[in-house]
Biopython code that builds the backbone (N, CA, C, O; Angstrom):
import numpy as np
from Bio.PDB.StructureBuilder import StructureBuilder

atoms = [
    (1, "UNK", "N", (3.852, 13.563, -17.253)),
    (1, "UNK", "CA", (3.534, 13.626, -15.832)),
    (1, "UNK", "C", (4.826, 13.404, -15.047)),
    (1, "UNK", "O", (5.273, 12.281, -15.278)),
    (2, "UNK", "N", (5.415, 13.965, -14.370)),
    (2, "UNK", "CA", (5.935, 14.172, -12.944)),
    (2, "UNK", "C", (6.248, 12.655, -12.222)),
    (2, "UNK", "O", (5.431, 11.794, -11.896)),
    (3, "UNK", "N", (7.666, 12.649, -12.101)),
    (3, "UNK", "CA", (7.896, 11.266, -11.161)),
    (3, "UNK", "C", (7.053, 11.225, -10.049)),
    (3, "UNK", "O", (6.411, 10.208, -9.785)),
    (4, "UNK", "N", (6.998, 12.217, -9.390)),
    (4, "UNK", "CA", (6.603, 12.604, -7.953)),
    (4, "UNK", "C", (5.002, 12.713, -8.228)),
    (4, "UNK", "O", (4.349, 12.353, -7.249)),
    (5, "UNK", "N", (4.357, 13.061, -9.161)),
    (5, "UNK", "CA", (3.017, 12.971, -9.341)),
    (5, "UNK", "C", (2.722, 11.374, -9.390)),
    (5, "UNK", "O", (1.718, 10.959, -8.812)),
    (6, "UNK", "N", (3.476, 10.584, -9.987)),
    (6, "UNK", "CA", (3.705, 8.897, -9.909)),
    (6, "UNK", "C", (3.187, 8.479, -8.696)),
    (6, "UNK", "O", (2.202, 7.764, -8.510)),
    (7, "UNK", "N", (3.987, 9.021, -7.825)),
    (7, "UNK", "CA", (4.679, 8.646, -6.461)),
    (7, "UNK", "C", (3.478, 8.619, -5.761)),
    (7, "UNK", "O", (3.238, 7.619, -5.084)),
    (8, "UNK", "N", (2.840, 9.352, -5.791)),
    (8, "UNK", "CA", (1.752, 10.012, -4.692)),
    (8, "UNK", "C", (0.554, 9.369, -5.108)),
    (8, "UNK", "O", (-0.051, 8.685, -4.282)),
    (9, "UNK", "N", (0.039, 9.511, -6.492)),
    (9, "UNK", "CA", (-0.834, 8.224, -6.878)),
    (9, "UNK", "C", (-1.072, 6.977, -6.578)),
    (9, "UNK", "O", (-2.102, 6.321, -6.426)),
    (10, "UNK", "N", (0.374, 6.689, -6.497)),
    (10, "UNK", "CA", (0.806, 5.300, -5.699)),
    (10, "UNK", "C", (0.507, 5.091, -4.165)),
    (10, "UNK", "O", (-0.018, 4.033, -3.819)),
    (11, "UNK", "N", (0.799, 5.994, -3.290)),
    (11, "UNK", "CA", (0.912, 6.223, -2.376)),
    (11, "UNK", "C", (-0.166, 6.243, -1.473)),
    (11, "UNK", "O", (-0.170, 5.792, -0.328)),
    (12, "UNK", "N", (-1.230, 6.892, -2.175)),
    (12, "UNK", "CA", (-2.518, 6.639, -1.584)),
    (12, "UNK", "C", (-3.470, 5.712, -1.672)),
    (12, "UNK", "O", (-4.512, 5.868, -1.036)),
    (13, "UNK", "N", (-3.315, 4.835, -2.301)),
    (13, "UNK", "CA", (-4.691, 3.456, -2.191)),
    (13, "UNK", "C", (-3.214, 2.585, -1.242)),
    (13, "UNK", "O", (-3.482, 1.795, -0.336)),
    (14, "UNK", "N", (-2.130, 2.809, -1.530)),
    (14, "UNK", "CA", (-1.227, 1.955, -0.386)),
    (14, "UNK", "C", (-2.075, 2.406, 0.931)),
    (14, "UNK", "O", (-3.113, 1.760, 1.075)),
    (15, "UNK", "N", (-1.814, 3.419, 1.935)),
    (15, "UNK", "CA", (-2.173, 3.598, 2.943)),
    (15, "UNK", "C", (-3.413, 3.557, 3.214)),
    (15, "UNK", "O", (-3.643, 3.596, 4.422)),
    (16, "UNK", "N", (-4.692, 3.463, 2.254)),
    (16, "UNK", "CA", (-6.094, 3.254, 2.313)),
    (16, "UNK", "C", (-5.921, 1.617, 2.448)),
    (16, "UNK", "O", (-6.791, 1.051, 3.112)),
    (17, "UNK", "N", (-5.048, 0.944, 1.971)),
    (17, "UNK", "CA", (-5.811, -0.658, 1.796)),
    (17, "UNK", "C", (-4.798, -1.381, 3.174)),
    (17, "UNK", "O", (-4.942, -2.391, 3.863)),
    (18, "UNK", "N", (-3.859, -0.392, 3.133)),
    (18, "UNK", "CA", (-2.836, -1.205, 4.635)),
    (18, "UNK", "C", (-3.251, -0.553, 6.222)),
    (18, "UNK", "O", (-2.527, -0.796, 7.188)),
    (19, "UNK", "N", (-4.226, 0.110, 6.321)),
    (19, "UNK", "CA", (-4.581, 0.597, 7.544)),
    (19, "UNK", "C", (-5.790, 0.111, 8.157)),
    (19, "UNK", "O", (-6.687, 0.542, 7.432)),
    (20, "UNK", "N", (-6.280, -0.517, 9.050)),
    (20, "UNK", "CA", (-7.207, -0.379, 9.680)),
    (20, "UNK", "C", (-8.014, 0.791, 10.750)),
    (20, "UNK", "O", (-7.654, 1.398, 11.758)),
    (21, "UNK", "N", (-9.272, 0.739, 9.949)),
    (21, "UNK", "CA", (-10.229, 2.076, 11.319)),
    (21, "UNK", "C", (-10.223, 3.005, 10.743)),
    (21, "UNK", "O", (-9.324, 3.799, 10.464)),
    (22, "UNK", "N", (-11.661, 2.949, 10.434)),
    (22, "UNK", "CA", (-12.180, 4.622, 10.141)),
    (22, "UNK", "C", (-11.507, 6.126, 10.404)),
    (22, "UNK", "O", (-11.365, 6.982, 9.531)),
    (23, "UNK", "N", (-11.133, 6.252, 11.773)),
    (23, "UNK", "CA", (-10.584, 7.218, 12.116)),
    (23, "UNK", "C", (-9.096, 7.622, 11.519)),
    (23, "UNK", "O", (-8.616, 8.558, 10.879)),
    (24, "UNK", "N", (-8.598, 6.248, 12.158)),
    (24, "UNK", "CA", (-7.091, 6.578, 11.417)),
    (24, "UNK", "C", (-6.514, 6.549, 9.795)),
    (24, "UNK", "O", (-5.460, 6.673, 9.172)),
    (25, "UNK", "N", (-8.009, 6.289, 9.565)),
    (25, "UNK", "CA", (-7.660, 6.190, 7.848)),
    (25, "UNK", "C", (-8.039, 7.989, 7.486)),
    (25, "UNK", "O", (-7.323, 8.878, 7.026)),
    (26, "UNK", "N", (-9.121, 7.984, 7.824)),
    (26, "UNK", "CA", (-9.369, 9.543, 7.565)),
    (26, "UNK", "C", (-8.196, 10.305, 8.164)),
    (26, "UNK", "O", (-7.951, 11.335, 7.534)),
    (27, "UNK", "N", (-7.453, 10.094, 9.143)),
    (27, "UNK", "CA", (-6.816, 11.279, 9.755)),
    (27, "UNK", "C", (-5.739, 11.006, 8.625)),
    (27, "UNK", "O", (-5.700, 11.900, 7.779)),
    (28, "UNK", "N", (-4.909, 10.019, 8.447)),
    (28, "UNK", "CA", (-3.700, 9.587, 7.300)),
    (28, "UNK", "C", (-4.426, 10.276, 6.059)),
    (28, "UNK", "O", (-3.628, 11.013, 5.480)),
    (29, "UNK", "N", (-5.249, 10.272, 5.674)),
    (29, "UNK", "CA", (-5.536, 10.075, 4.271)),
    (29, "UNK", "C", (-4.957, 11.728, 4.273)),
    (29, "UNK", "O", (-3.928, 12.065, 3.689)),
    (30, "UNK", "N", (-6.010, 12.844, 5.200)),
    (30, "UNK", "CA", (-6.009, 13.920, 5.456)),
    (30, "UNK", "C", (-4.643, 14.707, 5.642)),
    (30, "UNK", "O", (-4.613, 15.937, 5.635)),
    (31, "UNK", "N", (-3.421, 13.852, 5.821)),
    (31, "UNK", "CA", (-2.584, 14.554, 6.864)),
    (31, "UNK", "C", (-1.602, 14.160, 5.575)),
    (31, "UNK", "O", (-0.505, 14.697, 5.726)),
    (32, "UNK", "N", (-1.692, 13.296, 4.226)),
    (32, "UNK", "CA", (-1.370, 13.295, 3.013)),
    (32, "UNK", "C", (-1.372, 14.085, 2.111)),
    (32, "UNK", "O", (-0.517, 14.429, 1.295)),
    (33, "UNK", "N", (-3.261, 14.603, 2.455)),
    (33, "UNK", "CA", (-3.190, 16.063, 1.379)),
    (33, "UNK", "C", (-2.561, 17.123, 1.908)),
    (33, "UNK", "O", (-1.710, 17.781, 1.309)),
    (34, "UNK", "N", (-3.116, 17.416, 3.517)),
    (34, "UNK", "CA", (-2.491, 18.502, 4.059)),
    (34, "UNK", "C", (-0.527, 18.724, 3.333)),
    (34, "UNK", "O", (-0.067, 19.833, 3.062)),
    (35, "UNK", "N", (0.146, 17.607, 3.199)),
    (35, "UNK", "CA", (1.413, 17.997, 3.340)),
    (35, "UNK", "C", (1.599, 17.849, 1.905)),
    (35, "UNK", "O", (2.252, 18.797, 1.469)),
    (36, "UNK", "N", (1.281, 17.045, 1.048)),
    (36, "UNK", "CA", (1.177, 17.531, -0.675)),
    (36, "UNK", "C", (1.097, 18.850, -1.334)),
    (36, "UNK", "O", (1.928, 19.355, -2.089)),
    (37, "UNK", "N", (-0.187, 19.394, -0.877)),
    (37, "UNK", "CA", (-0.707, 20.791, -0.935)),
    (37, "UNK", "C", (0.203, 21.323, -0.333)),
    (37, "UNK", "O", (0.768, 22.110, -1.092)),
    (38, "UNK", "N", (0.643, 21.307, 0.641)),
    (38, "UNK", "CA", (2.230, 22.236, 1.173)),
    (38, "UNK", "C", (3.364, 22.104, 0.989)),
    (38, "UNK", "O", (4.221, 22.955, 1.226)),
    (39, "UNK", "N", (3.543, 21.001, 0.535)),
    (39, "UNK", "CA", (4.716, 20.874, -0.199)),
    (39, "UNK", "C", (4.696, 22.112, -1.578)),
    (39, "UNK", "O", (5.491, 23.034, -1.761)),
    (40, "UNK", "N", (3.356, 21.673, -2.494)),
    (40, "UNK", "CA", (3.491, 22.477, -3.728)),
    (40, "UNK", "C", (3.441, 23.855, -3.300)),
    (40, "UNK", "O", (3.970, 24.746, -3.964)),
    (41, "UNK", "N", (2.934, 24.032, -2.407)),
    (41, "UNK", "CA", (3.332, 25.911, -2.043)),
    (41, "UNK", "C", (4.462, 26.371, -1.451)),
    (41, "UNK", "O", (4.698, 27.560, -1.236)),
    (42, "UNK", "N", (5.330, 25.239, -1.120)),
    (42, "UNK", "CA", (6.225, 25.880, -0.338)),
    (42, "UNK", "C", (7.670, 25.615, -1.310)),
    (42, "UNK", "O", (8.564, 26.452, -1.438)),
    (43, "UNK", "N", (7.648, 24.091, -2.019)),
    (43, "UNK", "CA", (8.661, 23.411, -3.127)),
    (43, "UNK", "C", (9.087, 24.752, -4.046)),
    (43, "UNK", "O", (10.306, 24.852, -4.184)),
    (44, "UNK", "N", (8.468, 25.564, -4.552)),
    (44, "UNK", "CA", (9.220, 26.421, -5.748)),
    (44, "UNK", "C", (10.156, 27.843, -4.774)),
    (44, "UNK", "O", (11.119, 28.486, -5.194)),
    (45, "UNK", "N", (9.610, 27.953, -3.712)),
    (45, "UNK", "CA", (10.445, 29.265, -3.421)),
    (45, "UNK", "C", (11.926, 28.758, -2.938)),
    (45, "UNK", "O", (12.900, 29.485, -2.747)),
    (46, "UNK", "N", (11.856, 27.206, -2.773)),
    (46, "UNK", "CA", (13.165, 26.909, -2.242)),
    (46, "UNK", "C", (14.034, 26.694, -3.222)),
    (46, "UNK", "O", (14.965, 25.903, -3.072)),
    (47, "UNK", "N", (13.834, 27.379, -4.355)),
    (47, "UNK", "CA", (15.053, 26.996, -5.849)),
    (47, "UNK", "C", (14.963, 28.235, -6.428)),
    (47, "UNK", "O", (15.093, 28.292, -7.650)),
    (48, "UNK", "N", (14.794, 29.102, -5.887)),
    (48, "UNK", "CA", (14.530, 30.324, -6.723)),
    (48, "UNK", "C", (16.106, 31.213, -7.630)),
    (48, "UNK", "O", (16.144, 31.920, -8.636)),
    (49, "UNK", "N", (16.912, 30.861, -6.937)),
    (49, "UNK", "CA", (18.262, 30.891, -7.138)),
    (49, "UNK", "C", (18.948, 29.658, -8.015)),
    (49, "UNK", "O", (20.071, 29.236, -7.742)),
    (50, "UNK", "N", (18.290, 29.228, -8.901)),
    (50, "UNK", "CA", (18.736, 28.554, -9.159)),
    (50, "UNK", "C", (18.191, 28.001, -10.974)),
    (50, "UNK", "O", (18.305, 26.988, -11.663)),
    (51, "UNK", "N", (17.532, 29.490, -11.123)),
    (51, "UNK", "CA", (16.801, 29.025, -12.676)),
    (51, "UNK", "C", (17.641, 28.928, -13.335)),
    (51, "UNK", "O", (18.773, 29.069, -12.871)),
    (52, "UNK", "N", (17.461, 28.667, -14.594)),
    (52, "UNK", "CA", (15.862, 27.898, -14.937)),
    (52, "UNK", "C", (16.468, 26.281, -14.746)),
    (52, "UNK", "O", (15.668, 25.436, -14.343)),
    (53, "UNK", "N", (17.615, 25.949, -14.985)),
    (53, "UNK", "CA", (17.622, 24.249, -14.586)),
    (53, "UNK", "C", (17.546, 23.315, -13.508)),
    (53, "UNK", "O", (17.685, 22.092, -13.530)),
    (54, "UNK", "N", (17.224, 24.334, -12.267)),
    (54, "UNK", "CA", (17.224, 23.896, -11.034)),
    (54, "UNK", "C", (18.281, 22.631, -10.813)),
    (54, "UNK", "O", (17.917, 21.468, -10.637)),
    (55, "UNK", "N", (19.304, 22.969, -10.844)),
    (55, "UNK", "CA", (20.240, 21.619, -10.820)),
    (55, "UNK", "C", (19.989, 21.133, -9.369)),
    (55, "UNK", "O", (19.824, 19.943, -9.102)),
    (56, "UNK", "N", (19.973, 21.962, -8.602)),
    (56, "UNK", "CA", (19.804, 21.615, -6.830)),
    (56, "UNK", "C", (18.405, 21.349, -6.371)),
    (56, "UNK", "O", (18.005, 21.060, -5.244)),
    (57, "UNK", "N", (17.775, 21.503, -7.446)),
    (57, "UNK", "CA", (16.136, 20.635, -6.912)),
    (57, "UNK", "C", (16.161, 19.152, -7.802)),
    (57, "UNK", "O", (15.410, 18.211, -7.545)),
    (58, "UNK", "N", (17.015, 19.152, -8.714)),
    (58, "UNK", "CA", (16.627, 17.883, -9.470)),
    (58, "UNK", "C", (17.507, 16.725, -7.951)),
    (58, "UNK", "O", (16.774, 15.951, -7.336)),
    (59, "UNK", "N", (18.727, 16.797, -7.660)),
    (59, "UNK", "CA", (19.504, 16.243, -7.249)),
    (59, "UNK", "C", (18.669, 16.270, -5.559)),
    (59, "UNK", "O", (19.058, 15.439, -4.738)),
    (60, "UNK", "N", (17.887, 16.961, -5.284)),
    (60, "UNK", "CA", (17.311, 17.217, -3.834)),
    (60, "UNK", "C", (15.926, 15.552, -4.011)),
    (60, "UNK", "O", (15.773, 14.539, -3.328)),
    (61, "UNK", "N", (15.216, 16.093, -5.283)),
    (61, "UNK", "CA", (14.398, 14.912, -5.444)),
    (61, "UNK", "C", (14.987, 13.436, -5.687)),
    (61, "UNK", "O", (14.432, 12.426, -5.253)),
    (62, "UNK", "N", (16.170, 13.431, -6.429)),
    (62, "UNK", "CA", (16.791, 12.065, -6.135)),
    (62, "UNK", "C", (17.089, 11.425, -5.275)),
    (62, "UNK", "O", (16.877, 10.228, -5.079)),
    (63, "UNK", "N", (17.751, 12.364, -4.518)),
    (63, "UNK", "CA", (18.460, 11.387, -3.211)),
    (63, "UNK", "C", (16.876, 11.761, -2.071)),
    (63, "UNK", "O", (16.748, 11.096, -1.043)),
    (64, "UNK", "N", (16.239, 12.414, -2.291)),
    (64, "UNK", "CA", (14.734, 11.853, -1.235)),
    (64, "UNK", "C", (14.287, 10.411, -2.140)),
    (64, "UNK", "O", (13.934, 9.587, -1.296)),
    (65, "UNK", "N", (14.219, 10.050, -2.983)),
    (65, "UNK", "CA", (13.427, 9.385, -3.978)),
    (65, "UNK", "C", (14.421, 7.724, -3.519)),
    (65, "UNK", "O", (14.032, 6.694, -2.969)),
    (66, "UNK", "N", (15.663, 8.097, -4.009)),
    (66, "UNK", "CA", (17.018, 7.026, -3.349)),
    (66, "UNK", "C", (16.648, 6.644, -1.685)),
    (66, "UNK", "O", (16.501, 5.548, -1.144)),
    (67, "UNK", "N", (16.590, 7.634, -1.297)),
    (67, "UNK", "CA", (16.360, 7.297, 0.577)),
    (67, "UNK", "C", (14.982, 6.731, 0.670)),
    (67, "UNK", "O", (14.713, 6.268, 1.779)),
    (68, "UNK", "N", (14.040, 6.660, -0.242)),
    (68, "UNK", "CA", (12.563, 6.222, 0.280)),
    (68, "UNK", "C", (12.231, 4.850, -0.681)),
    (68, "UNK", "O", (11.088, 4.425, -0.843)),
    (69, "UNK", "N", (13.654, 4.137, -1.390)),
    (69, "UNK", "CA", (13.251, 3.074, -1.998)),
    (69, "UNK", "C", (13.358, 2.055, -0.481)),
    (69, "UNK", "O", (12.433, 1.467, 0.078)),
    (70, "UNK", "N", (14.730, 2.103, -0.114)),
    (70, "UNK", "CA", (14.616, 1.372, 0.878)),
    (70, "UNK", "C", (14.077, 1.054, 1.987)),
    (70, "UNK", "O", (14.261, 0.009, 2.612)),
    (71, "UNK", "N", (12.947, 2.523, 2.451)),
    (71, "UNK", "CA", (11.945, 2.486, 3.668)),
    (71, "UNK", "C", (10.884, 1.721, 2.666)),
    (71, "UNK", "O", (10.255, 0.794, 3.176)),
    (72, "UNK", "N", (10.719, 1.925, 1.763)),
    (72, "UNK", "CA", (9.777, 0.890, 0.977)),
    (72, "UNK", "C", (9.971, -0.539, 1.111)),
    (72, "UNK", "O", (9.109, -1.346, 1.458)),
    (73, "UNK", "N", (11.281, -0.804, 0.779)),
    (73, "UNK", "CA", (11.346, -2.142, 0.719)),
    (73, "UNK", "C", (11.235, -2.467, 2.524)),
    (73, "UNK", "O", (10.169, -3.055, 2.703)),
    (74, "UNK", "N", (11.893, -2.295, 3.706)),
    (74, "UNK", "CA", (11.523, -2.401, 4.699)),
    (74, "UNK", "C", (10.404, -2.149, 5.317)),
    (74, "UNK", "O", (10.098, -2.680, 6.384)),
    (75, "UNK", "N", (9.533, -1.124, 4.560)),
    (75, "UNK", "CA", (7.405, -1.507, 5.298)),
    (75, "UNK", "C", (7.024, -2.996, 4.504)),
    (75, "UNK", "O", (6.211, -3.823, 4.918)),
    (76, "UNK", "N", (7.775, -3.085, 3.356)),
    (76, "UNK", "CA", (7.018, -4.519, 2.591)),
    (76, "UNK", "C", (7.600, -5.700, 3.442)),
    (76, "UNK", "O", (6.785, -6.534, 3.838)),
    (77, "UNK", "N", (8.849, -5.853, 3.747)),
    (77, "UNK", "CA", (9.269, -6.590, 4.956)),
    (77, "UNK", "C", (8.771, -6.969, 6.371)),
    (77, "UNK", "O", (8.757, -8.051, 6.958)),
    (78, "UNK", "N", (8.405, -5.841, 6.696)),
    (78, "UNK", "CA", (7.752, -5.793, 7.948)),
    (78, "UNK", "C", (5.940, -6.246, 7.779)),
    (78, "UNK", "O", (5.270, -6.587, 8.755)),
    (79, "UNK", "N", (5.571, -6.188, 6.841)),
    (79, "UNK", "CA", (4.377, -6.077, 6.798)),
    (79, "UNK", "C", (4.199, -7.723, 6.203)),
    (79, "UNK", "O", (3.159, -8.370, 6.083)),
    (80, "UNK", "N", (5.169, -7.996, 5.985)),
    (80, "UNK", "CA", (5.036, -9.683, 4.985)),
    (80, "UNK", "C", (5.422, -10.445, 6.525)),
    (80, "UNK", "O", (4.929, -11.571, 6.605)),
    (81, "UNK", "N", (6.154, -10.045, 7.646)),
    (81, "UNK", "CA", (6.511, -10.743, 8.772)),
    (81, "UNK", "C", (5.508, -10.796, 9.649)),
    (81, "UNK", "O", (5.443, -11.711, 10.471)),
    (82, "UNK", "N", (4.557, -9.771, 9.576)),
    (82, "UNK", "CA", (3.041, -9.909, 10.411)),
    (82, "UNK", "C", (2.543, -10.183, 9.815)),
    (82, "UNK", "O", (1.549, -10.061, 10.530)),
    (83, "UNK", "N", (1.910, -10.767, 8.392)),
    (83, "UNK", "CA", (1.181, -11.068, 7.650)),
    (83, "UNK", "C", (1.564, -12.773, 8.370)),
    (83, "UNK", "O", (0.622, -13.399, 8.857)),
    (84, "UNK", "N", (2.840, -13.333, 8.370)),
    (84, "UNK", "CA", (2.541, -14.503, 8.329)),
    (84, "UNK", "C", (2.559, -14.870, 9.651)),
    (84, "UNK", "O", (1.925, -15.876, 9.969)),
    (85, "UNK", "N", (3.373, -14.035, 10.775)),
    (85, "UNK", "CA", (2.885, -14.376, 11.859)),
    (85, "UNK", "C", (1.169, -14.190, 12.549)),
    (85, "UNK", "O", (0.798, -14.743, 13.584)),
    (86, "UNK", "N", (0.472, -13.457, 11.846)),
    (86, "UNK", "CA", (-1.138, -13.583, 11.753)),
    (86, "UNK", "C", (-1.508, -14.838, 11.301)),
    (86, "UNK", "O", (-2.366, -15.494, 11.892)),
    (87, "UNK", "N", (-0.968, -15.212, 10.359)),
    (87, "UNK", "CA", (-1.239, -16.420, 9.549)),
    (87, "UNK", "C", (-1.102, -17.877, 10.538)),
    (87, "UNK", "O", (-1.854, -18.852, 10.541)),
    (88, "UNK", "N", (0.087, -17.637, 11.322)),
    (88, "UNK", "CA", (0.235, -18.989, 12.290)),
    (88, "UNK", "C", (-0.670, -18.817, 13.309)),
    (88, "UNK", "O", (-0.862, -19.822, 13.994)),
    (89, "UNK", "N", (-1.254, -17.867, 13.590)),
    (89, "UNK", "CA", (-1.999, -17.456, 15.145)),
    (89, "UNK", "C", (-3.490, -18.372, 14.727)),
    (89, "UNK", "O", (-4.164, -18.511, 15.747)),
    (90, "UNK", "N", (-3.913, -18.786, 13.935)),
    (90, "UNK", "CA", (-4.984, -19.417, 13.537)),
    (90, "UNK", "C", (-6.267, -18.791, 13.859)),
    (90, "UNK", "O", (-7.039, -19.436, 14.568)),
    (91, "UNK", "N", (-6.499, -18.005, 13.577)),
    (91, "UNK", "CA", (-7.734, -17.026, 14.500)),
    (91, "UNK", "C", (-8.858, -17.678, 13.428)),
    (91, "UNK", "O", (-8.667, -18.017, 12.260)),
    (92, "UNK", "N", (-10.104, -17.739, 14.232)),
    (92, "UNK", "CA", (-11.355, -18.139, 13.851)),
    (92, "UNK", "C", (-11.527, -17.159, 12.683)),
    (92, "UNK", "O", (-10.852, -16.131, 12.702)),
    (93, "UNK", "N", (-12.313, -17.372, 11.738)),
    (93, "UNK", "CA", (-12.721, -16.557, 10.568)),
    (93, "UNK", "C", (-13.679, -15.645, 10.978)),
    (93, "UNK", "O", (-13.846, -14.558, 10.426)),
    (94, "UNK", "N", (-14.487, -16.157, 12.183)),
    (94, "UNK", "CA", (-15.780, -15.418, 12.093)),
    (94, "UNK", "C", (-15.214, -14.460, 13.059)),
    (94, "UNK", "O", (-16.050, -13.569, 13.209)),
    (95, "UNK", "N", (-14.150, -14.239, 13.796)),
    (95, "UNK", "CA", (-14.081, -13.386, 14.616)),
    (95, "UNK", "C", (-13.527, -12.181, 13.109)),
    (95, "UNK", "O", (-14.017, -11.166, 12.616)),
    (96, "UNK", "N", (-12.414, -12.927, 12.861)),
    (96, "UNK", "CA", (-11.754, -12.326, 11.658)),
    (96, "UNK", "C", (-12.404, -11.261, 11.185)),
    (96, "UNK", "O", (-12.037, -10.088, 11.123)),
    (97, "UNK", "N", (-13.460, -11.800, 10.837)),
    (97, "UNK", "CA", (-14.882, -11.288, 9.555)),
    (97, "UNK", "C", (-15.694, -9.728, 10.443)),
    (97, "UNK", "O", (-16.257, -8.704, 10.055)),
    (98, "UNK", "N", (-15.276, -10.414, 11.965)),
    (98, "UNK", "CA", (-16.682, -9.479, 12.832)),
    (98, "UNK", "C", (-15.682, -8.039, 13.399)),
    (98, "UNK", "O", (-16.263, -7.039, 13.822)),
    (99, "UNK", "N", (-14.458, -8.094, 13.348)),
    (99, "UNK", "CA", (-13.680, -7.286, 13.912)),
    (99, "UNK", "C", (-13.681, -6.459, 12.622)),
    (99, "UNK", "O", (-12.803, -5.597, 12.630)),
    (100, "UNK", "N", (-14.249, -6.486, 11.791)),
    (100, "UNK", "CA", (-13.984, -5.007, 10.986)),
    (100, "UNK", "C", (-15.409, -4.489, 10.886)),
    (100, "UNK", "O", (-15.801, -4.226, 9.749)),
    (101, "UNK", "N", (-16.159, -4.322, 11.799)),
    (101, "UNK", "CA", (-17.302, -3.789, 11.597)),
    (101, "UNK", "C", (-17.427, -2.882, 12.913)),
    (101, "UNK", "O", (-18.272, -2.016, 13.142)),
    (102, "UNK", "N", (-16.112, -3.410, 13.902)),
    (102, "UNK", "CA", (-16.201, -2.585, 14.928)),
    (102, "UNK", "C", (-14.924, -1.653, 14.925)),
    (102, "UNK", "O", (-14.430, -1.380, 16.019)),
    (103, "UNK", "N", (-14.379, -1.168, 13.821)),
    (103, "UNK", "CA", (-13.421, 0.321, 14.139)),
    (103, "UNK", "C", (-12.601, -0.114, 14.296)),
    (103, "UNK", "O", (-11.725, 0.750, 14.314)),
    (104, "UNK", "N", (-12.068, -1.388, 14.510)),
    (104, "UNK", "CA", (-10.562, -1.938, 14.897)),
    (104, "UNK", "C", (-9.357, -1.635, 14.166)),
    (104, "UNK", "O", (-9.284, -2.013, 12.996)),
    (105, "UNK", "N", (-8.345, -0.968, 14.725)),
    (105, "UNK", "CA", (-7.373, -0.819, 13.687)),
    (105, "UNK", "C", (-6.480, -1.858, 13.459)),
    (105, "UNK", "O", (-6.771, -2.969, 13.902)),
    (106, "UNK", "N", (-5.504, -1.703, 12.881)),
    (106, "UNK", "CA", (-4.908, -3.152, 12.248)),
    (106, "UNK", "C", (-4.372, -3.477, 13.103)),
    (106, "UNK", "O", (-4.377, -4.707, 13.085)),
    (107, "UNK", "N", (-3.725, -3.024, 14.142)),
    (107, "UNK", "CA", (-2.917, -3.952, 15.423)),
    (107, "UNK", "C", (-4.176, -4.986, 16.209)),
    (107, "UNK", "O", (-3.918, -6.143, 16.540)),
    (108, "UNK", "N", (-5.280, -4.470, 16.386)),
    (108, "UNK", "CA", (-5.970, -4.454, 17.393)),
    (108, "UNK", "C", (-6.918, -5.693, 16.873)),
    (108, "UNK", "O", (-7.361, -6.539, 17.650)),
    (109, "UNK", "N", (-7.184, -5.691, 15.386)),
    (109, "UNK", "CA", (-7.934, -7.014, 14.778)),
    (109, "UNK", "C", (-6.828, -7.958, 13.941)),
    (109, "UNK", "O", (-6.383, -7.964, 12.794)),
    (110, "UNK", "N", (-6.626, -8.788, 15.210)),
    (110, "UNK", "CA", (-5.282, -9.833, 14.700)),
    (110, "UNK", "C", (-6.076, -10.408, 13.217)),
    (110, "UNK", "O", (-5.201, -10.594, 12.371)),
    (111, "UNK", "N", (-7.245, -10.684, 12.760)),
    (111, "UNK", "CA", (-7.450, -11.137, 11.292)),
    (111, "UNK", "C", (-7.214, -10.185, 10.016)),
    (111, "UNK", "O", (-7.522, -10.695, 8.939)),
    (112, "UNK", "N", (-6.705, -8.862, 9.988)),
    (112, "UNK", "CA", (-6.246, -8.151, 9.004)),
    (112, "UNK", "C", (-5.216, -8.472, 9.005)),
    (112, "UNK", "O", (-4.544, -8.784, 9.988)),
    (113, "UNK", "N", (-4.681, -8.439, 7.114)),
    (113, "UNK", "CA", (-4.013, -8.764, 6.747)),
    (113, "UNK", "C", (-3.373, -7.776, 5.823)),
    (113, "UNK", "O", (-4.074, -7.314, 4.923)),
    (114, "UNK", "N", (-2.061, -7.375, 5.942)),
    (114, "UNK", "CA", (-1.340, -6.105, 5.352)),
    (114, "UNK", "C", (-1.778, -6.655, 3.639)),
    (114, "UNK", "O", (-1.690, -7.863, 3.421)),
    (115, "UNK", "N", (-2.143, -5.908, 2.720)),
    (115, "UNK", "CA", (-1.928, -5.649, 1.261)),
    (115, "UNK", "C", (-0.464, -5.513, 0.582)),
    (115, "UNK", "O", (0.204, -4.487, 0.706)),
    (116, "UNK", "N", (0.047, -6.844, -0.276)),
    (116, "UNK", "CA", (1.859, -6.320, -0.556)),
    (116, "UNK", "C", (1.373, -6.116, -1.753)),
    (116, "UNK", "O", (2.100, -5.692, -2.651)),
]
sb = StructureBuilder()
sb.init_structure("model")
sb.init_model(0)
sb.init_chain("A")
sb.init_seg("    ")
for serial, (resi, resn, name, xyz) in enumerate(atoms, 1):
    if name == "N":
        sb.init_residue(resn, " ", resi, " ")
    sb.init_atom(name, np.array(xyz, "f"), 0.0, 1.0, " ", f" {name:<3s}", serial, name[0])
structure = sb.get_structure()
């Protein structure tokens, strides 16, 4: 299997378990396949010049792969700095508990808590 098949496996229960609200989870989830599925139709005509070892697609997926460790490590950063500033805000549990039954997305229901 495919680094990049890895990747994307990964990728999706991340943005299902770190988002709040129906809506914006469906539209993300959606706007994941949309560009997967277009990626794979559009990824092979851009190496066509270049069979069969594609040296310029292997080196194209590295340095995307290199550039997206560190936006990784900075959403886990960011998301561990609102996690604990949620954490000091002391919010009642029961509000906590009642704000996910009404659509709230994660800014909007200070008791969600990012998934690291």
């Amino acid at each position: 299997m495919p680094t990049t098949d890895l990747c994307i496996i990964l990728i999706w229960p991340l943005a299902a378990a770190n988002l709040a609200g129906h809506t914006k989870c469906t539209f993300v989830n959606g706007l994941e396949f949309v560009g997967y599925a277009a990626w794979n139709i559009i990824g092979p005509f851009l190496f066509i010049s270049a069979v069969p070892r594609y040296p310029s697609a292997i080196k194209r997926v590295l340095n995307v792969h290199a550039c997206a460790m560190p936006f990784a490590v900075c959403l886990g950063l960011v998301m561990l700095r609102e996690n604990r500033k949620r954490l000091r805000e002391d919010l009642p549990t029961e509000v906590a508990d009642d704000a996910g039954f009404h659509d709230f997305t994660e800014f909007e229901n200070r008791g969600f808590m990012y998934k690291l």
